[in-house]
C-alpha positions as CSV (number, residue, x, y, z in Angstrom):
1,X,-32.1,-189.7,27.7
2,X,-32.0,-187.5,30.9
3,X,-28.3,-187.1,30.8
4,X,-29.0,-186.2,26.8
5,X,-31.0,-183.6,28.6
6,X,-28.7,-182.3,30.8
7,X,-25.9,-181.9,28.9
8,X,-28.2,-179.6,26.3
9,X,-29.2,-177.7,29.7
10,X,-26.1,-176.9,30.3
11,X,-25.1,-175.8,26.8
12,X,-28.3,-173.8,26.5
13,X,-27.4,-172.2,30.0
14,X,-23.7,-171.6,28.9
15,X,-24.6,-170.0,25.3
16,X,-27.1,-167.9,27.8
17,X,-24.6,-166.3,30.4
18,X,-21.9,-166.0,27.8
19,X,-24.4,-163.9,25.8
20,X,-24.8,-162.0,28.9
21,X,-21.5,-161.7,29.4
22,X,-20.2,-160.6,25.8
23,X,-23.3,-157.5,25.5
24,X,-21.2,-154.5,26.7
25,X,-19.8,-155.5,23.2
26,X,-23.4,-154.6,21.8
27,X,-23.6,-150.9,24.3
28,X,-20.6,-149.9,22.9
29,X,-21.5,-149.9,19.7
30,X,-24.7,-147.4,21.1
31,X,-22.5,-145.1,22.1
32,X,-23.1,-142.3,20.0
33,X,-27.4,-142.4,21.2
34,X,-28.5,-141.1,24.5
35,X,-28.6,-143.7,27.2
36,X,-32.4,-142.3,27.3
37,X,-33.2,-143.3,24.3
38,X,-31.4,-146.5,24.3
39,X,-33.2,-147.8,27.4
40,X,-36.3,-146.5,25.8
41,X,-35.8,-148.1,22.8
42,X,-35.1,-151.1,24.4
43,X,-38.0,-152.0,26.3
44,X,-40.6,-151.4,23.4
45,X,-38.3,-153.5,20.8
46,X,-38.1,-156.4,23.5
47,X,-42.1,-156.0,24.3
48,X,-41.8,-156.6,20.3
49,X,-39.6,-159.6,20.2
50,X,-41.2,-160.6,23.2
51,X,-44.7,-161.1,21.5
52,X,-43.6,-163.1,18.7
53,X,-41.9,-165.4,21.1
54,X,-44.9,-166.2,23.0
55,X,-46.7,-167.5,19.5
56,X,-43.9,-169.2,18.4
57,X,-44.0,-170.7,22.3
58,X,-47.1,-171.5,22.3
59,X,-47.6,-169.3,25.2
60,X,-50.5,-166.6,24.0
61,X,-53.3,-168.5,26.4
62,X,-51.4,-168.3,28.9
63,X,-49.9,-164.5,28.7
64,X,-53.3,-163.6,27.7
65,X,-55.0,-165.3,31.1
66,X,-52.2,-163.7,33.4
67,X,-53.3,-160.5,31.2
68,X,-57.1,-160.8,32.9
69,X,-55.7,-162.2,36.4
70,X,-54.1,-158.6,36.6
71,X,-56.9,-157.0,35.7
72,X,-59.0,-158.1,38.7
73,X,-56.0,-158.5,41.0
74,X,-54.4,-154.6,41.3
75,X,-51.9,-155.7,43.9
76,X,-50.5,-158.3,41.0
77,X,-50.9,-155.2,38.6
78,X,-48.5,-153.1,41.0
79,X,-45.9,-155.9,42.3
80,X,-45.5,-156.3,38.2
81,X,-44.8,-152.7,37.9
82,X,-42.8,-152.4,40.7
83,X,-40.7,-155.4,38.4
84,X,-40.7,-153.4,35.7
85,X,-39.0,-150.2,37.0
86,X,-36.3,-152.5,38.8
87,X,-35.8,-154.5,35.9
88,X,-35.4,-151.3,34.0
89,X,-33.4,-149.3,35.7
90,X,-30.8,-152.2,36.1
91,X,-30.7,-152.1,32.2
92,X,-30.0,-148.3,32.4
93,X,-27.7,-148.3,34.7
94,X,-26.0,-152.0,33.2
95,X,-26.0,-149.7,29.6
96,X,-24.9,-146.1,31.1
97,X,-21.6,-147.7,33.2
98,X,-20.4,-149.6,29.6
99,X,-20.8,-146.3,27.8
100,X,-19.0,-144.4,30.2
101,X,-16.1,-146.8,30.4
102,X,-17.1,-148.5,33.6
103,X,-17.6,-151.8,33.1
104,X,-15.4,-153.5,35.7
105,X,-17.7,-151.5,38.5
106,X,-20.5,-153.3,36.3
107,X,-18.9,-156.9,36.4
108,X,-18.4,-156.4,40.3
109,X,-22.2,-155.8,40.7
110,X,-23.1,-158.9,39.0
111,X,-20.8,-161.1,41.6
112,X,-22.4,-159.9,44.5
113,X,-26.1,-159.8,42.9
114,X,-26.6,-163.2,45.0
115,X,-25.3,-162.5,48.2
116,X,-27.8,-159.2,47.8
117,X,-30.4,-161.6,46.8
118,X,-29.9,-163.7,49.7
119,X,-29.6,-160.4,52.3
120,X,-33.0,-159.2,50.5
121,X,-34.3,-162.2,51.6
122,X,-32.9,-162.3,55.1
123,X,-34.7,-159.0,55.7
124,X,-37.5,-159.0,53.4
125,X,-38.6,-162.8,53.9
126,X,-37.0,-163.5,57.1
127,X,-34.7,-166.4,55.6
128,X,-32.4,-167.8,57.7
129,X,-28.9,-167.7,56.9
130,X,-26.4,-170.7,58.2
131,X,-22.4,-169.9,59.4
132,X,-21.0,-170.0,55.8
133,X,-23.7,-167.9,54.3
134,X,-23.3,-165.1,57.1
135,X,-19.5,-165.6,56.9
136,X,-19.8,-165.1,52.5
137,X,-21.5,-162.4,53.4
138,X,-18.9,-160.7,55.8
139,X,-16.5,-161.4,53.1
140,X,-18.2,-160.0,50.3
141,X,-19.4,-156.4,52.8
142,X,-15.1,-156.0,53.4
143,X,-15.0,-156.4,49.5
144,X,-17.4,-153.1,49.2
145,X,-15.8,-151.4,51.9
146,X,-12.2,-151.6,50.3
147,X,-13.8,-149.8,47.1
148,X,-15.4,-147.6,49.2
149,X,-12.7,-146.2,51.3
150,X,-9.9,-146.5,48.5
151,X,-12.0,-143.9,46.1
152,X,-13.5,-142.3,49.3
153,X,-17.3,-142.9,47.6
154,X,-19.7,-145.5,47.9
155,X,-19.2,-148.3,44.5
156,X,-23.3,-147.2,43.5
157,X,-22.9,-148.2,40.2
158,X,-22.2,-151.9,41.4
159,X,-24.6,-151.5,44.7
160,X,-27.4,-150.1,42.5
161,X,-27.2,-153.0,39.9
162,X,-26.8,-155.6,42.7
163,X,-29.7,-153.6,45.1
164,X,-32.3,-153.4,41.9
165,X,-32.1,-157.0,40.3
166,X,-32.4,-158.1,44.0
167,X,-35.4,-156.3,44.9
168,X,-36.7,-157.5,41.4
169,X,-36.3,-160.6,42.6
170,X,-38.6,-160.0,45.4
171,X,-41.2,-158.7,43.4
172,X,-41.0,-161.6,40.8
173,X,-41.6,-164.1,43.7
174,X,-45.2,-162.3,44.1
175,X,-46.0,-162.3,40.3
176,X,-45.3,-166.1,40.3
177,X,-45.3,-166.6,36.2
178,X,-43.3,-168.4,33.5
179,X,-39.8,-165.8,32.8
180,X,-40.8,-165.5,29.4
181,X,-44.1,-164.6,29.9
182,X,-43.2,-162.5,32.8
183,X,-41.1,-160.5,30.8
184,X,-43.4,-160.0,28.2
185,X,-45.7,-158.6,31.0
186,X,-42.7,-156.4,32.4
187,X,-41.7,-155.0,29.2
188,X,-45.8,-154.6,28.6
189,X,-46.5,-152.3,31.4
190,X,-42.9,-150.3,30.8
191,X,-43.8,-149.9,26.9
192,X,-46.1,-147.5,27.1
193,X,-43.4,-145.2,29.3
194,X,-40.8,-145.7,26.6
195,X,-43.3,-144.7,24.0
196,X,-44.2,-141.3,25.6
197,X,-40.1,-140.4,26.4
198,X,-40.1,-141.9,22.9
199,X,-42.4,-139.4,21.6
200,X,-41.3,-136.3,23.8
201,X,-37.8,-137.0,21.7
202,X,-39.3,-137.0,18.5
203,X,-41.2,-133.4,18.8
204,X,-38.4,-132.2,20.4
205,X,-36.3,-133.1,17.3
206,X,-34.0,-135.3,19.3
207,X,-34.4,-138.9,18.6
208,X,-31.6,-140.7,17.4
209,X,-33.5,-143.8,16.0
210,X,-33.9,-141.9,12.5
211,X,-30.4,-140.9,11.6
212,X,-29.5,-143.8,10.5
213,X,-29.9,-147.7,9.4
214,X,-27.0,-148.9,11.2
215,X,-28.4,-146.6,14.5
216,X,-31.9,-148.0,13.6
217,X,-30.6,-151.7,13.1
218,X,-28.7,-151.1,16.9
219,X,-31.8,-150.0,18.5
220,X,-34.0,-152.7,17.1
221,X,-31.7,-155.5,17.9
222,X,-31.5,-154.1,21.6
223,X,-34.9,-156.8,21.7
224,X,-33.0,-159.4,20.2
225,X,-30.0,-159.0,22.6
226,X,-32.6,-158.8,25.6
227,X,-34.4,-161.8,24.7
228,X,-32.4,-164.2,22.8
229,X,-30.0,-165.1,26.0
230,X,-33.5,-165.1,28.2
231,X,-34.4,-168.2,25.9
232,X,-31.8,-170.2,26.1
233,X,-32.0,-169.2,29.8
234,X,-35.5,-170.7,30.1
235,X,-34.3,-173.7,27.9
236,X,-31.7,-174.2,30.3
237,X,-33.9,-174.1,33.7
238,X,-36.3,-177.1,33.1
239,X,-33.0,-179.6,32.4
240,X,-30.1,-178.4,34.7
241,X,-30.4,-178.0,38.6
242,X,-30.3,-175.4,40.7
243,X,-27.0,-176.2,41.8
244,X,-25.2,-176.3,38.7
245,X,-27.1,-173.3,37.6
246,X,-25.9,-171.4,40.8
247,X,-22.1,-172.2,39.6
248,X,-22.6,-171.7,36.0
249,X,-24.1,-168.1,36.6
250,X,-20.6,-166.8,37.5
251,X,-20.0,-167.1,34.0
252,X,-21.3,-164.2,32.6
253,X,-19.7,-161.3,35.2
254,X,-16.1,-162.7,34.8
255,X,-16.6,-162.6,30.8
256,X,-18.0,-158.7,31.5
257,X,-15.0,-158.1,33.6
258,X,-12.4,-159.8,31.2
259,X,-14.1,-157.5,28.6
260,X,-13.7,-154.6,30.5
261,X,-10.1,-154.7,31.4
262,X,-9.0,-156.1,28.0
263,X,-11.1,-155.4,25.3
264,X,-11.7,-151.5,26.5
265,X,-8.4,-151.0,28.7
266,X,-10.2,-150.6,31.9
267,X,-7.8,-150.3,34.6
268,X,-8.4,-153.2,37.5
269,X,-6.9,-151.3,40.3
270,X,-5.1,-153.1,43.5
271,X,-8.1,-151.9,45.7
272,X,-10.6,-153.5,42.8
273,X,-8.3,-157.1,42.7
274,X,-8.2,-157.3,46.2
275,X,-12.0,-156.6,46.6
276,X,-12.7,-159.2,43.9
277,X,-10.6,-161.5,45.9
278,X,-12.8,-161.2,49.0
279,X,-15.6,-161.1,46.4
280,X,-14.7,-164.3,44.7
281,X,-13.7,-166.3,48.2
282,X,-17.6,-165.3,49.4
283,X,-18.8,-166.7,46.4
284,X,-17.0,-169.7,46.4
285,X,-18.0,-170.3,50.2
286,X,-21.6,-168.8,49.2
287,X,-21.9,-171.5,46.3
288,X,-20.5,-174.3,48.3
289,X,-23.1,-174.2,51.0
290,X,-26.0,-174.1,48.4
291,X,-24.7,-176.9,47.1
292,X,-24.1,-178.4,49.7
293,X,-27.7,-178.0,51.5
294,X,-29.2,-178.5,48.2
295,X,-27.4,-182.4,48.4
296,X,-28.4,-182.8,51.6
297,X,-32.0,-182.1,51.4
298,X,-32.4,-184.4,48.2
299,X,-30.9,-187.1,50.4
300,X,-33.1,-187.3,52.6
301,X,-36.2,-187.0,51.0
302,X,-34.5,-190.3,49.0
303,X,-34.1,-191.7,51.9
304,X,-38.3,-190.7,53.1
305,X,-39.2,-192.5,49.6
306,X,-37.2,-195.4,50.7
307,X,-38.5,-195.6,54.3
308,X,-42.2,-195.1,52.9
């Protein structure tokens, strides 16, 4: 029965990160409407979807309680807003480099989102790091640096997406709530933001949302696309580990990339290959040691059960 389990897991987490992976797909199709509006539009249709989740969940109490705990807790209220912007703007900027034809910058920021993660921490949390983290690490800086000094600018599209799902990261570890109910919270707070840009379009005769059902259709299914992978995410989290999650999550920036360079004739450059080569050997020596130290710790406290 548990392996039954598992194997779902891992079909639920695959069907999850491939969706992620395949939604430039989606953007492109936006093309024609404002990234403004698109991000906008987003967040309140994914509020939307969000909401009917939770009752078909089962999760209203509970969203509802976290609702009142935020209420009397204003720190809570702000680290969950703090979430919201970073969650945001990574959808903005994830939507605005497949519009404007960079998506392989896009796919490069997803790679090193866990190495940021883990320097976030470092800093932020004063985590330790062990030789083959610092030297994934070293690997994966020499990466950014051959972008940066073949095009002569910093890669911000890829730094911004990996910098602001980090430091969402961070602030999700205050809020400390289920993912689908956290996002229904994040998307909460942001809503009534998208509303008033929302609005501002509308008097100033400038939303797109109206001119047509296929544009309207695009818009609303923004939600869908936003929270349909998120639940097969959460489906996947409760039956896989950690460890097999940490490999499988690879999944969805080499389908973005693969995308990128052959479905929309982006050019992968010698200076990007050779970047992603660093990229990919830190993640490989990155993954390795979490697996690794992962296997180690649940020997031994087997072996603590055993002694006791």
């Amino acid at each position: 029965m548990k392996l039954n389990n598992e194997k779902d897991g891992v079909v639920f987490a695959v069907l999850s990160y491939v969706m992620w992976g395949v939604t430039p797909i989606y953007w492109k199709l936006t093309e024609h409407i404002s990234s403004g509006e698109i991000l906008a539009q987003r967040v309140f249709w994914s509020f939307i979807f969000m909401l009917v989740l939770l009752f078909l969940l089962k999760k209203w109490n509970i969203y509802v309680e976290f609702i009142k705990g935020i209420v009397k807790k204003p720190k809570l209220f702000w680290s969950l807003f703090l979430a919201s912007l970073l969650i945001s703007s990574n959808w903005g900027i994830f939507m605005w480099a497949v519009i404007e034809g960079r998506i392989v910058e896009a796919s490069l920021g997803q790679f090193i989102n866990p190495l940021t993660s883990m320097l976030i921490g470092v800093i932020a949390l004063k985590e330790r790091l062990n030789v083959s983290q610092i030297v994934a690490f070293v690997l994966a800086a020499i990466g950014v640096l051959i972008l940066t000094f073949h095009y002569g600018v910093v890669p911000w599209i890829s730094l911004s997406l990996a910098l602001t799902f980090g430091f969402y990261g961070l602030a999700k570890k205050l809020i400390k709530s289920d993912s689908t109910v956290g996002l229904a919270l994040e998307t909460m707070v942001i809503s009534p933001i998208a509303l008033v840009f929302m609005t501002y379009l509308m008097f100033q005769s400038q939303i797109q949302f109206f001119d047509s059902i296929s544009t309207s259709l695009l818009l609303m299914g923004s939600g869908i696309v936003t929270v349909l992978p998120l639940l097969f995410f959460t489906m996947s989290a409760q039956k896989v580990t950690l460890s097999l999650l940490g490999i499988l999550q690879y999944i969805s920036p080499t389908i973005v990339l693969l995308v990128g360079v052959f479905l929309y004739n982006e050019t992968l450059s010698k200076a990007h290959l050779i970047a992603f080569i660093f990229i990919w050997s830190a993640l490989a020596i990155y993954t390795f040691s979490s697996v690794t130290k992962r296997g180690q710790k649940s020997k031994y406290h087997i072996k603590k059960k055993i002694e006791a």
